[in-house]
N, C-alpha and C positions, 0 to 999 in steps of 0.2 A: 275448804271453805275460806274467804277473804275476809279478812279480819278486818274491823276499820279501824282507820287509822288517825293521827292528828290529836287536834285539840277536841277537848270532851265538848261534846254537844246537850240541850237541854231540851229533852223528848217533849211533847206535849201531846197529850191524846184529850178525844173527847166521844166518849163510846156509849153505849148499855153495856155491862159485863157480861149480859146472859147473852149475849149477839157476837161480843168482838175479844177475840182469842187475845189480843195485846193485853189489853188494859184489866181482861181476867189476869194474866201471868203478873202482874205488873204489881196486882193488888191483893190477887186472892178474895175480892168480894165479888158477890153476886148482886148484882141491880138489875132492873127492868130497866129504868129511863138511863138515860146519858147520864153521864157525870166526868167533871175533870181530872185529869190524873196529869201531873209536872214532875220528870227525871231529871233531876236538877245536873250540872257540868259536874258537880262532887259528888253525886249518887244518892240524896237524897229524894225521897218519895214524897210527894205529896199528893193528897187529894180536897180537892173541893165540893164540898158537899150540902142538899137543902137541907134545912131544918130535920123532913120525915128522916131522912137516911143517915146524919150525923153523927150521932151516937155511936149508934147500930156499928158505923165505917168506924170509928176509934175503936170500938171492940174486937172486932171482928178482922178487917183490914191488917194487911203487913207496911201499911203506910208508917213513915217517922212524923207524919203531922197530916191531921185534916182542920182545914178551914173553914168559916162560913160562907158558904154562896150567898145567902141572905145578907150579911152583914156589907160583901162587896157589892150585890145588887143596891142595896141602899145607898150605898156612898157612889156610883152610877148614876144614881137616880138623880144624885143633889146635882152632877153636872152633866145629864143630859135631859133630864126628864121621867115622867113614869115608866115600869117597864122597860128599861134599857135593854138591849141586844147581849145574847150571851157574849160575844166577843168584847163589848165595852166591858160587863161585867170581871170577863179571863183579865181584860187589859191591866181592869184597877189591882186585882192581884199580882200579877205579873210586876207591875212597877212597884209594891210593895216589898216585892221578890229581888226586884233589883234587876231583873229579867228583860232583856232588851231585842232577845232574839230566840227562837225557836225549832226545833225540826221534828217534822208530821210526816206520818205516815203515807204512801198513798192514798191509802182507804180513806184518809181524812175527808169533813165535808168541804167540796170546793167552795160552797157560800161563806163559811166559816173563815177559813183561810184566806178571802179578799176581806172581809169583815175585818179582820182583825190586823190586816197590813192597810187599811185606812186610818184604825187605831194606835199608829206607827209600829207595829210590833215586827219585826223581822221574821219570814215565815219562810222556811227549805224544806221543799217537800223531800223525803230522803228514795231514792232510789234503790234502796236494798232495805232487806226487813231492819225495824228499830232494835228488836232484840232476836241477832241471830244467835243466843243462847240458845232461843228455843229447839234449836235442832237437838241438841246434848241434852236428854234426860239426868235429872240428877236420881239417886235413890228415891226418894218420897216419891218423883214422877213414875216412876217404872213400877212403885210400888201401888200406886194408884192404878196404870194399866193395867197390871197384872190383876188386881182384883177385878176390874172391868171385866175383863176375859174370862174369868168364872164364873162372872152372869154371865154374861155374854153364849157360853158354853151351856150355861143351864137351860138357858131359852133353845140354842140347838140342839138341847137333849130333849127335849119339851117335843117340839117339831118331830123328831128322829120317832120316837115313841110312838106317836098318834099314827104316823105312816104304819108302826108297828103292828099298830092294832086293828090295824086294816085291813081290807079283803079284796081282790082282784075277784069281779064280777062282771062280765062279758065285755073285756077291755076296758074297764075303768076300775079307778080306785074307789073303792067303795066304804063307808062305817053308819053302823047302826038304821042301815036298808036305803042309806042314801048316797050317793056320788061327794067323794070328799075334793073340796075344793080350796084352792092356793090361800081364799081368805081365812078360811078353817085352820089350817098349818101355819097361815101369821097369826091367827089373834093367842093360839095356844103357847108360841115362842114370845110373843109379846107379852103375855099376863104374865106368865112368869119372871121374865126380865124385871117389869114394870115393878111386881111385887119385891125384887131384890133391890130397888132405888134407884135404880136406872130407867132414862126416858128412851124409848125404841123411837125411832123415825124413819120412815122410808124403807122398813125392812122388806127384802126381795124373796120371795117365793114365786120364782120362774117357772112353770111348768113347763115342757113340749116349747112349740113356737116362740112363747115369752121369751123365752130362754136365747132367742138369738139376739135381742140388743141387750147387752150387756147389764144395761140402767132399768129396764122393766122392773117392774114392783109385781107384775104379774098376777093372775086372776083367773077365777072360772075353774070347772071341775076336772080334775087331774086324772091323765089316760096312764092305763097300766104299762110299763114299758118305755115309758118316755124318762125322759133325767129332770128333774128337778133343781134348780140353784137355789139354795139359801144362805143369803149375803146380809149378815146379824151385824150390826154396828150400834149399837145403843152411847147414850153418855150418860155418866155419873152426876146426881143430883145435888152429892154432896164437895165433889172434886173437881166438877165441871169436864175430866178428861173420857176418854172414846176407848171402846174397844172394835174388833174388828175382825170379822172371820168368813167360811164361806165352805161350804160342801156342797159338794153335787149327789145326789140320792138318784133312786129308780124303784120302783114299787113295778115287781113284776119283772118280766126277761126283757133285756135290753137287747138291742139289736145290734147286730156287728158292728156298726160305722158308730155308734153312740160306744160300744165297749172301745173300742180303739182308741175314738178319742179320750176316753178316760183312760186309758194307760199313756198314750201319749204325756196328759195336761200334770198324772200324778209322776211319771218321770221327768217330765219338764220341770214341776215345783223341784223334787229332790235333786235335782241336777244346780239349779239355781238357787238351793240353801246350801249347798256344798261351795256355793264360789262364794258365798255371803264372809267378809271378814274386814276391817280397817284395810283403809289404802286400793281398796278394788274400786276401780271403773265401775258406773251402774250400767252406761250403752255393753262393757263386754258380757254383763250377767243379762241383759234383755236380749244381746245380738244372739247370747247360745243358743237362748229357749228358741227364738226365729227357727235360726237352724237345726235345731233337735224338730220343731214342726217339720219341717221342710224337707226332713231324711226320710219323717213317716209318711209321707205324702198329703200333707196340709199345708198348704198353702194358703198367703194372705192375699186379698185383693177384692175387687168388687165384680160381683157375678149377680145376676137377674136385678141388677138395681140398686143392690144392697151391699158395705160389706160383708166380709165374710173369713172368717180364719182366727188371725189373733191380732188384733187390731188394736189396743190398750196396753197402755203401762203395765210389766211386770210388779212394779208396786208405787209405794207413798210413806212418806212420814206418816205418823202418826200421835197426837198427843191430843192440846185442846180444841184441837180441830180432826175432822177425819180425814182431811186430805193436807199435810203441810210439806212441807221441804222436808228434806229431798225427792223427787220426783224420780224412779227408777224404770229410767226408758231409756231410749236415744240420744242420751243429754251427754256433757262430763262432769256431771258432779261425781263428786268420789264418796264413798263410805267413810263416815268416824265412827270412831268409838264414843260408847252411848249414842247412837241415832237410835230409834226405834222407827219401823217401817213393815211393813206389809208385803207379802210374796206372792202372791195372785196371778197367775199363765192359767189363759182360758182358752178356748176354742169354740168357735159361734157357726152353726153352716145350719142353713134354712134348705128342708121343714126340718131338721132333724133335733133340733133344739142345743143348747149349749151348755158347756161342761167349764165350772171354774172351782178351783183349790185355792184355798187362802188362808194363810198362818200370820199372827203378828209376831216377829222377831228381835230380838235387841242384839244390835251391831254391838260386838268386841274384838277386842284387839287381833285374836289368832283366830277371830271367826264368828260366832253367833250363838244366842242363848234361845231357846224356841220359846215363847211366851204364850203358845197355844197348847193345850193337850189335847185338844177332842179327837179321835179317832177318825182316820180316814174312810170314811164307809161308804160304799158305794152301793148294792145289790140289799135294800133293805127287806128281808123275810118276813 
């Protein structure tokens, strides 16, 4: 990774925290609305903040100083008028800061940032993330993962269970005289999660056809025989970070081309946590799994309109967000130590539905630490 270089630069964010993964890392607070956050050239923190939230931010916050927003609004006001524009507002702090230049995210707002170069403020929007720490987990980060992953694991035992208790009744899954259905098996993985303080979002219970794009969230009552994807990602309410995981199930006898591909996708994962360690290329650990497809006779491309094969990233960072840097495809980013990321080789071919494995792993130095336990299970009785 490219380290920056030069003279220290003076970050300026302006976010919700519960929205935008920087200005969470930055602060460790949680807000709903925007609020200012300034990385000063010497690494001072600051935040600026309304009346409601001020307190609360000196408490709570890892900032070395918060400000009043009110206080700057006010003095705004005397020289522009009522209600001034948040940028006049940044502006008057800013020159109290002694602050005469700036650098923003892309994500920044672009109204914002002419706003505030009319206020003569010096505004570089940065072209690489403001804090590429974030790749390197420190302990406390991996220790928050890790506990994710145990909800996370709980809700996939929640899931796993209920399949359990189920009955194979003339092609379909069946419980308690009725057809059990993908909503059934999320809301049971989700209460649980939910009840351990984590928020579920978008959780996938693929059945059969769902199951070939990748991103379905899937739905409707589940045929015996078919493979299921459950792709658990929830985030921590109190941590703000993500967990991450993903099995493929079958309730009932699976058919040859569905058994293969699941031998394939779980040799494919173990093949590609073996090459996982500092210093590896990510295109050679995604080029293998290609080629490990491609020896069993899967192949990627688009057939009846659709793709089809293994069309997705082998994996992703992982932290206050569920998809961050690095990206583990066709790229050259290279693995460090402390990355945390994601191993997922899946396999999608319509009707037959799709098969994905996914472990969250912590990159080290001679290799990798598995930060998943849940059992590989495939043929649920």
């Amino acid at each position: 990774m490219k380290r920056r270089t030069g003279k220290p630069e003076t970050i300026l964010l302006y976010a919700s925290s519960q929205c935008d993964a920087d200005i969470l890392y930055a602060t460790r607070f949680f807000a709903p609305d925007p609020f200012v956050f300034i990385r000063t050239a010497t690494g001072r923190r600051i935040m600026m903040m309304s009346d409601l939230e001020i307190d609360r931010a000196r408490a709570q916050s890892t900032a070395h100083r918060v400000l009043s927003y009110s206080r700057y609004s006010d003095r705004a006001a005397k020289r522009f008028g009522p209600t001034p524009t948040v940028a006049r507002v940044i502006a008057e702090a800013l020159r109290d800061l002694k602050i005469r230049s700036v650098t923003v995210p892309g994500t920044f707002p672009a109204g914002l940032a002419a706003d505030l170069r009319r206020q003569r403020v010096g505004v570089r929007i940065a072209s690489t993330p403001v804090f590429p720490e974030r790749e390197h987990k420190t302990a406390a980060e991996i220790t928050a993962i890790t506990r994710a992953m145990r909800a996370t694991e709980a809700g996939m035992q929640a899931a796993v269970d209920l399949l359990r208790r189920a009955r194979v009744r003339k092609g379909w899954v069946t419980l308690g005289g009725r057809r059990l259905t993908a909503e059934d098996v999320r809301r049971a993985a989700n209460l649980e999660i939910f009840g351990r303080g984590y928020v579920p979002a978008g959780t996938i219970v693929a059945p059969g056809r769902h199951g070939c794009d990748p991103h379905d969230v899937g739905s409707g009552p589940i045929r015996a025989g078919t493979p299921v994807i459950i792709d658990i990602f929830p985030r921590s309410e109190s941590t703000g970070y993500f967990a991450d995981i993903t099995r493929t199930v079958v309730k009932g006898r699976p058919s040859d081309v569905v058994s293969r591909m699941y031998r394939a996708v779980y040799d494919a994962q173990r093949q590609a946590l073996r090459r996982v360690r500092a210093g590896v290329r990510v295109r050679d650990i995604h080029g293998a799994i290609l080629d490990l497809f491609e020896s069993r006779g899967f192949s990627t491309g688009r057939a009846g309109g659709r793709m089809q094969g293994f069309f997705h990233g082998t994996g992703h960072g992982l932290g206050l967000e569920i998809h961050e840097r690095p990206r583990i495809a066709m790229n050259d980013a290279i693995l460090e130590e402390g990355m945390v990321v994601t191993v997922e080789p899946g396999l999608y071919y319509y009707p037959h539905g799709g098969v994905r494995i996914e472990d969250t792993i912590l990159v080290t130095r001679t290799g990798m630490r598995n930060l998943t336990r849940f059992p590989k299970v495939f043929e649920v009785p």
